[in-house]
N, C-alpha and C positions, 0 to 999 in steps of 0.2 A: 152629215154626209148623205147627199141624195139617192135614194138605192132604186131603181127602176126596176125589180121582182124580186120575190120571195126565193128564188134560188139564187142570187147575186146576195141577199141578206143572210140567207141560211152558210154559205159560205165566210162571210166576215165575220157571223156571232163565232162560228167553229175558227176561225181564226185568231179571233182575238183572246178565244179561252183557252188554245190547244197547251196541252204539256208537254215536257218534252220526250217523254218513252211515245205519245203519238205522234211527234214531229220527227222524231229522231226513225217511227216505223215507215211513214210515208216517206221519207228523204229514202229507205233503206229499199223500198218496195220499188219505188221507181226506178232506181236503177236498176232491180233486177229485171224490170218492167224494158226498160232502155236497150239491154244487154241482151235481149230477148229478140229485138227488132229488126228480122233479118228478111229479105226478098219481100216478097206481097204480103203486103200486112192491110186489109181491107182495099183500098185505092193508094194506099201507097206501095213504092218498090223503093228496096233500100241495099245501098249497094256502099259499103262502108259508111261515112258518116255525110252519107247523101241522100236522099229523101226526092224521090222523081214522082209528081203528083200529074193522073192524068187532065187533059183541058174540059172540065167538064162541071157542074156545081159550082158554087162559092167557098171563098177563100175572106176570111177576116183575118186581117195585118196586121197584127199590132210592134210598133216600136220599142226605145228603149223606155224603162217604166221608172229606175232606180225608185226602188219602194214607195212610190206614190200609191197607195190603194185607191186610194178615191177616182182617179185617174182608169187603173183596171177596173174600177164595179160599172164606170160611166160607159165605157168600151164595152163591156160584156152585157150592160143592158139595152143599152141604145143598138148593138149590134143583134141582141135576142139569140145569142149564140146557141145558149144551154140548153132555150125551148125548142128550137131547131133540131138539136141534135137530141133532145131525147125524145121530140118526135120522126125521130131516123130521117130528117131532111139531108139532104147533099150539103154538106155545109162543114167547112174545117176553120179550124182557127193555128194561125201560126205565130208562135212570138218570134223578133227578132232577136233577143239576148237583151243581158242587163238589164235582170230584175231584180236585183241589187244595189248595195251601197247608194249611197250620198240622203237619201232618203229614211226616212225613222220607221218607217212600215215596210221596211224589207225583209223581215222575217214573215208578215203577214201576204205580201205578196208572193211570196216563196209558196208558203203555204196554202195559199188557193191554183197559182198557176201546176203545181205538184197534185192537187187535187184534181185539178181541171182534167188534166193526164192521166189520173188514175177511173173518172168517170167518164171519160170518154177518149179512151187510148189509141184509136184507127182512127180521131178528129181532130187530135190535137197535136200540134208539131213543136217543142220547146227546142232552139236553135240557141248557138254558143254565141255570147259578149265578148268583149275583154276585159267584163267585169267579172268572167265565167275562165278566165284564158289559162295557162299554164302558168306554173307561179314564176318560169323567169321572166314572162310579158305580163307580166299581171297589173291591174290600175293601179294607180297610187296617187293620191293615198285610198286605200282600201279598209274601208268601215266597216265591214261587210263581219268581222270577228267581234266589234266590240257592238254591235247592233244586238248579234246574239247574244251574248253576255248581260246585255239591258235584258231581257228577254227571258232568258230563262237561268239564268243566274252561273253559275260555277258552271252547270254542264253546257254552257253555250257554248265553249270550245270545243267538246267532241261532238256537237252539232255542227258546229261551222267546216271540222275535220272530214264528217261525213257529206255535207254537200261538195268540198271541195273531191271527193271519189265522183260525187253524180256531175261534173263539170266534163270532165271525162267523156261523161256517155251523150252529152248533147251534141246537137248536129253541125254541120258545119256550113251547107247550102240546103237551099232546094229548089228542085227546079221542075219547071213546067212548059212540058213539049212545046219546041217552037217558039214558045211566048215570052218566058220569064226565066231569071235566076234570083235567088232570094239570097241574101248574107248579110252578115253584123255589118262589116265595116267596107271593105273596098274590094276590087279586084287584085288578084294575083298575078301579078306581072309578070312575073316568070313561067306560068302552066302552061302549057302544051296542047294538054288533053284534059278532059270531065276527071279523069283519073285524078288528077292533080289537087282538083278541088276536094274530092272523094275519100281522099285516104292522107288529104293535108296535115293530118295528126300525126300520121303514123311517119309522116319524113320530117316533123320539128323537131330539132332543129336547127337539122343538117339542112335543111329546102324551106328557104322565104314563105311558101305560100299561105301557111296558117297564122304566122304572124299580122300579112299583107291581110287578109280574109277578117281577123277580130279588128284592126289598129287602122287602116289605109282611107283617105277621106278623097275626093276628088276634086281637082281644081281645073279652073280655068284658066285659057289660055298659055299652057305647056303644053309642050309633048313630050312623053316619055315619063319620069318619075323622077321625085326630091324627095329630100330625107325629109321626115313629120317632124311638125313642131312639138307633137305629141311623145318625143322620144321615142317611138315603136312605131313600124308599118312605114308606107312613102306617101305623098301626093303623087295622085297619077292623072295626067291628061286625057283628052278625047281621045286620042289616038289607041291609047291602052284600051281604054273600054270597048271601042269598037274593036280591037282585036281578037279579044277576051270574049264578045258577044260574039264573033263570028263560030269562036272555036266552038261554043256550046250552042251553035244554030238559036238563036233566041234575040229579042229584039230590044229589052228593057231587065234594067237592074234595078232591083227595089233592097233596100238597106235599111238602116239605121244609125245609130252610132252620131249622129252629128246632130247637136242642138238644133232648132232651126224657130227663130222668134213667131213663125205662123202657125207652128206643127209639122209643115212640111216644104219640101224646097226640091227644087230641077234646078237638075246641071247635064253637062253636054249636051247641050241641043235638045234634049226631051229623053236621052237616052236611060239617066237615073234618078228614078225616085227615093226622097230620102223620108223618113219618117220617125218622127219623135213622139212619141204618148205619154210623155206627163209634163208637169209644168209646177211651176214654179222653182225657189229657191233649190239649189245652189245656181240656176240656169236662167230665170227668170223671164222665159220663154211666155209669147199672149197666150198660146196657144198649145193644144196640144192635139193630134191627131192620130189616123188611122185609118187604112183601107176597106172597103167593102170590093171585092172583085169577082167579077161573073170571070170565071174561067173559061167558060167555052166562046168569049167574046175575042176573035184575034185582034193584037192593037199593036199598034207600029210606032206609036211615041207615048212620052208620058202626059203629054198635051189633054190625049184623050183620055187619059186615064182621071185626070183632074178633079170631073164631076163627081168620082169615084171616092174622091178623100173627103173623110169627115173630120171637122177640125169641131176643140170643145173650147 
């Protein structure tokens, strides 16, 4: 495995040796870490399970990972995240969800992106999957118990018990004045208002929209929305998006949640960027990608945003 610095290495040795009374503290720390995260927390503002980042510094993107390590150490070096930020550069990093299942290094990816957050808590943005999702939408099939179990033996289920409490506390969007909305999977068809997105937890699952937010992919050539073939969330056309973009004044939707054989992929007219960071089996994808974004750059499609994606 290619490691591009000594903090991307010092991360995977401690990874790959942790026990579980240290995995089981850092799953327990975060969340009190997560539960803690209330209005201005360095340049963020947070307003239920919303995350409003001002237009300003860099943003590193990362996709879904399902425990590809190799995949995160290549993202974290090639992006220089760690040296950035612990030379107090403007510089954040946000996962999209599902760092989890299907993947054999998913207790190790758990484990460094939980570190990541704990080393640099005002930089780092850990955002909800629907490999993250509530257990009546939840993926399936879901590895994500017997990975821990490989792992650290009989207690991997009251590990795997305690990540499912920190699932909870992760986020749900985030957005950036004017510019952007960030989320796992799709827009919410039904919302109204940022409230919607905001407090999407707290109306599942009497109210679509957290479901639509972890599960929803976008398609061409519809208007309006179809039920997924994914059993959860809809396909939703141009039309939704651009609705959905008006409400929240912003002009592009960055996601994840959909394979995409380059790393990454545009749909509606340049409106949504999709982005996937890891590769290979079960998805068998060439590629796998991720964002570098100057925030303070206003952009009108995801056209331009293009030059911006780094594919491995």
């Amino acid at each position: 495995m290619p490691l591009r610095n000594e903090d991307a290495k010092a991360l995977v040795d401690s990874a790959m040796k942790v026990n579980v009374s240290e995995f089981l503290r850092l799953v327990e720390d975060s969340i009190q870490l997560l539960a803690k995260e209330r209005g201005n927390v360095g340049n963020l503002r947070i307003d239920g399970r919303l995350i409003s980042l001002t237009s300003m510094g860099e943003a590193v993107i990362v996709g879904d990972l399902h425990g590809d390590l190799e995949s995160l150490v290549h993202v974290l070096g090639s992006s220089r995240f760690m040296e950035k930020a612990r030379g107090n550069g403007d510089s954040m990093l946000v996962f999209l969800g599902d760092y989890g299942d299907r993947g054999i290094y998913s207790p190790e990816v758990y484990y460094i992106v939980l570190k990541l957050k704990e080393l640099f808590p005002e930089k780092v943005v850990l955002m909800r999957g629907n490999h993250e999702g509530p257990k009546d939408i939840l993926a399936y099939p879901h590895d994500l118990p017997d990975q821990m179990r490989s792992k650290f033996g009989e207690e991997g289920l009251n590990v795997y018990a305690k990540l499912r409490e920190l699932f909870d506390h992760l986020y749900n969007a985030v957005l950036v004045d004017r510019r952007y909305i960030l989320l796992h999977g799709g827009v919410p068809s039904k919302a109204s208002t940022i409230e919607d997105v905001a407090y999407a937890h707290e109306k599942h699952p009497q109210e679509s929209h957290l479901e639509e937010i972890l599960w929803s992919d976008p398609e061409e050539g519809i208007s309006g929305t179809y039920p997924s073939p994914r059993g959860a969330g809809r396909l939703f056309g141009e039309d939704v998006t651009e609705k959905f973009l008006k409400i929240l004044d912003v002009n592009i939707l960055i996601r994840g949640h959909e394979p995409c054989r380059e790393g990454f992929k545009i749909n509606h007219g340049g409106k949504i960027l999709t982005l996937f960071s890891r590769r290979g089996a079960p998805y068998y994808n060439d590629h796998g990608a991720y964002l570098r974004l100057d925030l303070s750059k206003p952009i009108e499609n995801v056209m331009q945003l293009e030059r911006f994606v780094r594919t491995f």
